[in-house]
N, C-alpha and C positions, 0 to 999 in steps of 0.2 A: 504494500500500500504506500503511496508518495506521502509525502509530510504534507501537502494540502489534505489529501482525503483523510488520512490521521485526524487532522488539527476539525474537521468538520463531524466525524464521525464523533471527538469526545464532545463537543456542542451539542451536537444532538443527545448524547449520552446523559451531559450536563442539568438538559431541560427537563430531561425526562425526570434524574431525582432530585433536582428542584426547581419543577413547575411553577410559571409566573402566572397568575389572573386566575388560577383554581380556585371557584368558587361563582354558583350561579349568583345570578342577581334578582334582588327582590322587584316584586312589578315590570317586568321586562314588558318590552315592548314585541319581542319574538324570542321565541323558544323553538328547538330542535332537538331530537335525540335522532342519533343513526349509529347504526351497526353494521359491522362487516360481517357478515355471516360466514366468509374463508376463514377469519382466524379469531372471531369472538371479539376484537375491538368493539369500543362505545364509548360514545360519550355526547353529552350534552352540551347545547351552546344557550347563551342568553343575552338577548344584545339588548339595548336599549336607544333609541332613535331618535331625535330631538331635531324640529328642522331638517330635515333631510341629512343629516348627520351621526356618523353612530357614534354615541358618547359614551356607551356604557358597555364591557364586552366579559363572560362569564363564562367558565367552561367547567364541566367536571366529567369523569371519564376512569376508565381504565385499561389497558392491553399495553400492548408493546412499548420501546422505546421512542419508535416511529411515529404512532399516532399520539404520543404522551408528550412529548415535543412535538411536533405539528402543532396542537394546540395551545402549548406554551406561548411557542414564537409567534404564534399568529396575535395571540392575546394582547401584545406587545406592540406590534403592527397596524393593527385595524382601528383603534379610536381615536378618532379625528378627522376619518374618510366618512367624504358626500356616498351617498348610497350608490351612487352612478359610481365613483370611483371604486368603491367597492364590490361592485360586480366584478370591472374590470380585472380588477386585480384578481379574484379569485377565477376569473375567465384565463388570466394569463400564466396564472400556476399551474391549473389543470392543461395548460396547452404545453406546457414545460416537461412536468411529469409524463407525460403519454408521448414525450418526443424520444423517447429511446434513449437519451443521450445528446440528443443531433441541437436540442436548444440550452439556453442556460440562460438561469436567472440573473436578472441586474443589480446586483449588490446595491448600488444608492437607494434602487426602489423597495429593494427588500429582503435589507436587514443580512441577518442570522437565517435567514427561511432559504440565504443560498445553501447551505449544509445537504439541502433536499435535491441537489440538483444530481448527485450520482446514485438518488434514490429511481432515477428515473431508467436507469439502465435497471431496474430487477422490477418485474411487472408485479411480480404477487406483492411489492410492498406497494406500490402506486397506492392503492386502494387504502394502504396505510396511515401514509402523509394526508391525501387526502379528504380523510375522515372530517375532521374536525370544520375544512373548510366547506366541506358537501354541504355542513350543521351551518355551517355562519348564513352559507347561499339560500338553505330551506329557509332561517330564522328571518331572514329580510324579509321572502316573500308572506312569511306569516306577521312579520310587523304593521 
């Protein structure tokens, strides 16, 4: 393994045992739970929306270190973003992840969530990283 993918793999490792934004929120404006039925991942999202803005972001869950970080980092990342940006962005991960490898994330726009980018060469974890943002994407439209 090259000292990048090292230095990303314990990031991800990082988040996993200690998770930032663990914890729904009260009166959310959208909730979500989803499951990976391959490998029992789950977890819940809880945003809250003010102005067309999400100001409020909550997560709880459990399974790998994949989707336990996914959700960390995103937690991190998402408040502040117009809802419109926020599609985008979880538009633009999911087009990352499903790129085999062949795309990569742009560190200015997103953080720590580049760690995910050689998640993208192994299919069965896609669905892993994933997770948490599939939750963010439902909990909009249920906001």
């Amino acid at each position: 393994m090259s000292d990048l993918g090292g230095l990303y793999q314990e990031l991800i490792l990082d988040h996993a045992k200690r998770p930032q934004g663990r914890a729904l929120l009260e009166n959310p404006s959208g909730q979500s739970h989803q499951l990976n039925p391959t490998c029992g991942d789950e977890v819940t999202v809880t945003i809250r929306v003010e102005n067309g803005v999400v100001s409020g972001f909550g997560w709880e869950g459990h399974g790998c270190a994949i989707s336990q970080s996914s959700a960390s980092i995103l937690s991190a990342l998402i408040v502040g973003r117009s809802i419109e940006d926020t599609r985008g962005f979880i538009e633009e991960f999911r087009s990352v992840l499903r790129s085999r490898g062949e795309l990569e994330l742009d560190e200015e726009r997103f953080g720590d969530a580049i760690a995910f980018n050689g998640v993208s060469r192994y299919t069965a974890r896609v669905k892993c990283a994933m997770l948490p943002w599939v939750a963010l994407e439902a909990a909009l439209i249920a906001s």
